[in-house]
C-alpha positions in Angstrom: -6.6 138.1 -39.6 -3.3 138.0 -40.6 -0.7 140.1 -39.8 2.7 141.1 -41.2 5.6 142.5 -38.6 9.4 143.3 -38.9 11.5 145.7 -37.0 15.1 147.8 -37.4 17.0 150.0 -35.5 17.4 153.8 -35.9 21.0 154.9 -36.0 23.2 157.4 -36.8 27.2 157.9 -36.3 29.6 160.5 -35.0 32.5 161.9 -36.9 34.7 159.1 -35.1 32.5 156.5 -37.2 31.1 155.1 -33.7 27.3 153.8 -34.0 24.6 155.0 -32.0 21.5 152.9 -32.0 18.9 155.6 -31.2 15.3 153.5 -31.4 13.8 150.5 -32.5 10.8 151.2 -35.4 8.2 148.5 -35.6 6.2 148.2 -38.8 3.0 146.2 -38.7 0.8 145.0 -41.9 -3.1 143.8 -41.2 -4.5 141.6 -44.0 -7.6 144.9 -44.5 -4.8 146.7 -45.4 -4.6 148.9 -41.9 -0.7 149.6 -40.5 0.8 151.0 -37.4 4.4 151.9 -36.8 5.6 152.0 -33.4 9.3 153.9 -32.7 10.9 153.0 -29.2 13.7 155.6 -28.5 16.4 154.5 -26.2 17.4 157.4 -24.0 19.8 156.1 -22.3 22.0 156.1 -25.8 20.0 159.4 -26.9 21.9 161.3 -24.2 24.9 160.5 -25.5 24.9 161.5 -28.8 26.0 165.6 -29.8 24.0 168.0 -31.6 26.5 168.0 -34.4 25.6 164.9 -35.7 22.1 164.3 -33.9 19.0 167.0 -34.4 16.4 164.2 -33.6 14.2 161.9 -35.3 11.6 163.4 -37.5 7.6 163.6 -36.6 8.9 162.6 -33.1 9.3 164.9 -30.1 11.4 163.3 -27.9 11.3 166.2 -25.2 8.0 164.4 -24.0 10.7 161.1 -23.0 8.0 158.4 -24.0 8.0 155.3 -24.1 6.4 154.6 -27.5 5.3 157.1 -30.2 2.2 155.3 -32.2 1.6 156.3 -35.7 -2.2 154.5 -37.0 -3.3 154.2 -40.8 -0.7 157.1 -41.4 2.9 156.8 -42.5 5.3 159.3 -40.0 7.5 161.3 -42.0 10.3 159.5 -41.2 9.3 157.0 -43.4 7.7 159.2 -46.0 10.8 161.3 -47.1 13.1 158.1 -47.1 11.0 155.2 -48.7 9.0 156.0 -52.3 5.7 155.7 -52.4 4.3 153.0 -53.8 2.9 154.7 -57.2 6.1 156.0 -57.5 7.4 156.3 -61.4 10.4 153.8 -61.8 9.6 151.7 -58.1 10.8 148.5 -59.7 14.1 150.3 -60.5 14.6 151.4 -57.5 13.2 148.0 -55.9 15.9 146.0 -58.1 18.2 148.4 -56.8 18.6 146.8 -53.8 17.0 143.4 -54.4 14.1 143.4 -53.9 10.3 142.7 -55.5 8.0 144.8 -53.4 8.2 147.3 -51.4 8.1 146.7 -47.5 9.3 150.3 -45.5 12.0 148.9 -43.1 13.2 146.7 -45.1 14.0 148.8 -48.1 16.2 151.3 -46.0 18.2 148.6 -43.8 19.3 147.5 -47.6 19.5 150.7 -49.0 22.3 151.6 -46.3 23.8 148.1 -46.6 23.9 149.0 -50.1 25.3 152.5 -50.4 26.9 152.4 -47.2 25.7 156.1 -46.2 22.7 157.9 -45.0 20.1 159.8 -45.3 21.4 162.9 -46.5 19.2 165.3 -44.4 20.0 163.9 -40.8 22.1 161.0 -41.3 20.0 158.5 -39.4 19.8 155.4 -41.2 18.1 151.5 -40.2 19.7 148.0 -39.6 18.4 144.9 -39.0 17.2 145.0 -35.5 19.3 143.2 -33.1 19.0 142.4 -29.3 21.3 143.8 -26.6 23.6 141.1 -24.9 25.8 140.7 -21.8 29.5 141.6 -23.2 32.6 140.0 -21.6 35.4 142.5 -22.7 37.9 141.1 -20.5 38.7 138.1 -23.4 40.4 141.2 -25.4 42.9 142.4 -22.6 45.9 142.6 -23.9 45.0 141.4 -28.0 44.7 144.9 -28.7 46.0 148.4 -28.1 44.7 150.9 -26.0 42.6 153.2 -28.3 41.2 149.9 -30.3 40.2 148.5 -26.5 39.0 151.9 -25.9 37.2 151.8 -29.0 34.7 148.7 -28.1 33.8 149.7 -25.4 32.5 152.8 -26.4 30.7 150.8 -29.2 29.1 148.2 -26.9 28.2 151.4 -24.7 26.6 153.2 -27.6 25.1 150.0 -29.2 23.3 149.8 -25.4 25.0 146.2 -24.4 25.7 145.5 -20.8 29.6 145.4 -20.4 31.3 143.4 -18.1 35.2 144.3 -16.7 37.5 142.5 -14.7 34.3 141.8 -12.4 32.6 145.5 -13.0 29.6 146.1 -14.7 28.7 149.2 -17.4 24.8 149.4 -17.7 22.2 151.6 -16.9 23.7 153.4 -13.9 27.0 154.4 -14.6 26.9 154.2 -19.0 27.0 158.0 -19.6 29.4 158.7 -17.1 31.8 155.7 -18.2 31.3 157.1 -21.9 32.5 160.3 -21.2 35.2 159.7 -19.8 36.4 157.3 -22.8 35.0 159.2 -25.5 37.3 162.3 -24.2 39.9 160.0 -24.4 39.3 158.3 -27.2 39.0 161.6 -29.7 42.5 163.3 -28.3 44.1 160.0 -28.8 42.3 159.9 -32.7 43.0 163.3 -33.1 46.7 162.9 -32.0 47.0 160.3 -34.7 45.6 162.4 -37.6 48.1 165.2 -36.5 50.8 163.1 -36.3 50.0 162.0 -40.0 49.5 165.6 -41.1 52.8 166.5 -39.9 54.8 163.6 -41.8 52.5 163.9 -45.0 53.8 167.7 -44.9 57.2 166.7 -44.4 57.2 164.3 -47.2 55.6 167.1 -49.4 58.1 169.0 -48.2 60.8 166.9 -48.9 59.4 166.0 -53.0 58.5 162.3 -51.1 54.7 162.0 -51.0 52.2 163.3 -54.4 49.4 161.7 -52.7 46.7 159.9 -55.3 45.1 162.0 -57.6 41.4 161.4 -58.3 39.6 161.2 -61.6 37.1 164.6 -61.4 34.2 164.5 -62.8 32.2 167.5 -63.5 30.9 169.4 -60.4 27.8 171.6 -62.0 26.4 168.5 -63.3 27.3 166.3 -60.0 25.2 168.4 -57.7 22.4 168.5 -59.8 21.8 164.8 -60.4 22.8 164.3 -56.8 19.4 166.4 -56.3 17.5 164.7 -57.9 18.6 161.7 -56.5 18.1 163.0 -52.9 14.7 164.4 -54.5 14.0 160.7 -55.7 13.0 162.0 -59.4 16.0 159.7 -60.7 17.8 156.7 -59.2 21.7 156.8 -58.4 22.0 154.1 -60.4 20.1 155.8 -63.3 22.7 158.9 -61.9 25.9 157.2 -62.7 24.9 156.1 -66.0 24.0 159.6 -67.4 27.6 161.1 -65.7 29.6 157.8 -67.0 30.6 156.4 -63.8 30.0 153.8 -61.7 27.3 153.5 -59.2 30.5 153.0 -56.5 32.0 156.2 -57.6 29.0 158.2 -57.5 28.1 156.7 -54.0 31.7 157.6 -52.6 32.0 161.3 -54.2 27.9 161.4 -52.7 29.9 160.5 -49.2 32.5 163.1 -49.7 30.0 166.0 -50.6 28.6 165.2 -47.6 31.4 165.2 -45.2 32.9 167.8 -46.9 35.6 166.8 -47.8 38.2 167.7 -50.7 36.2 166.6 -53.9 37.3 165.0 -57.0 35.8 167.8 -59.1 36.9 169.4 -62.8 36.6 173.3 -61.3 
């Protein structure tokens, strides 16, 4: 019999744009037509993340700490409320969308997030391709980059669940969390520092007649929200979105981003 496979990773990112790879999601296709998905959480990176920006992953109770959660002939809600089904009105538009013919799950969302650059509304987890953790010599960067960029990767090898290796030392397993914390607490008072700092001299500029900032095109808010429902409720496209409200698809993905964070929006009031 044959038998179709591919596999992503879950992730999701904190407010400092640092990438979490939660769980690797298998998706398997039998020639009879019969599928399993298979989601692997990584626990070690799971106890990192913060509750601000990581609730969970849906269908999935990831109290019980398993190693595998199966799902048989029946399609976990993870995927359901992300991927359209496939008697979906407009598929091949959505399909096209990100270049593709048919729909395969896993596949569909690594583009879709390629494509728009953001994620799921709702939690924020999104897939990319799945990738394999690797032995990291960080000691070839010493000194070709400032302390909080340094800082930086490592705390992305940490999070993406590499092994690290330091002037001799190892990060892995037994001392990841511990290392993390330390240099994420670091890490966000230096960030934050920096966006204070450029508070304080945007203000004195402002102050001073020197800085007007750039000024947005608006677009109309009422009529934002509402197509950004349906998009989210998948009874129109973004691209289809952006068409009816006259802009383009990049616009409409970037004010999508801003709604999200929010953020000051380009909006007529």
């Amino acid at each position: 019999m044959k038998i179709y496979k591919s596999k992503a990773i879950i992730c999701v990112k904190d407010k400092y744009n640092l990438e979490y790879r939660l769980c690797q999601i298998s998706y398997q296709l039998n020639e009879d037509g019969s599928f399993k998905y298979v989601f692997k959480p990584n626990y070690a990176i799971i106890d990192l993340t913060e509750s601000y920006f990581f609730q969970g992953i849906p269908g999935l109770n990831l109290d019980l700490r398993k190693e595998e959660y199966v799902r048989e002939n029946m399609t976990p809600c993870f995927i359901s409320e992300r991927v359209p089904p496939k008697n979906r009105e407009g598929l091949d538009e959505l399909l096209e969308e990100v270049g593709m013919t048919y729909l395969e799950p896993l596949i569909y969302l690594i583009r879709l997030y390629l494509k728009r650059g953001d994620a799921y509304s709702s939690d924020h987890l999104y897939l990319i391709p799945f990738v394999d953790k690797v032995d990291v010599d960080l000691d070839i960067f010493v000194g070709k980059e400032n302390n909080i960029s340094y800082i930086k990767r490592i705390l992305t090898n940490i999070t993406a669940g590499n092994r690290i290796l330091i002037n001799n030392e190892v990060i892995d397993g037994s001392n990841r969390k511990c290392i993390f914390k330390i240099l994420y607490k670091i890490y966000s008072h230096s960030i934050e520092a920096l966006k204070d700092k450029k508070i304080r001299g945007i203000q004195s500029a402002v102050s001073e007649g020197k800085y007007k900032g750039r000024k947005r095109s608006p677009i109309d808010l009422v009529s934002f929200m509402q197509y950004l429902a349906d998009v989210n409720d998948k009874k129109i496209t973004a691209k289809e979105a952006a068409k009816k409200m006259n802009i383009s698809i990049d616009k409409f993905y970037r004010e999508k981003k801003r709604v999200q964070n929010g953020k000051d929006l380009s909006f007529n009031s």
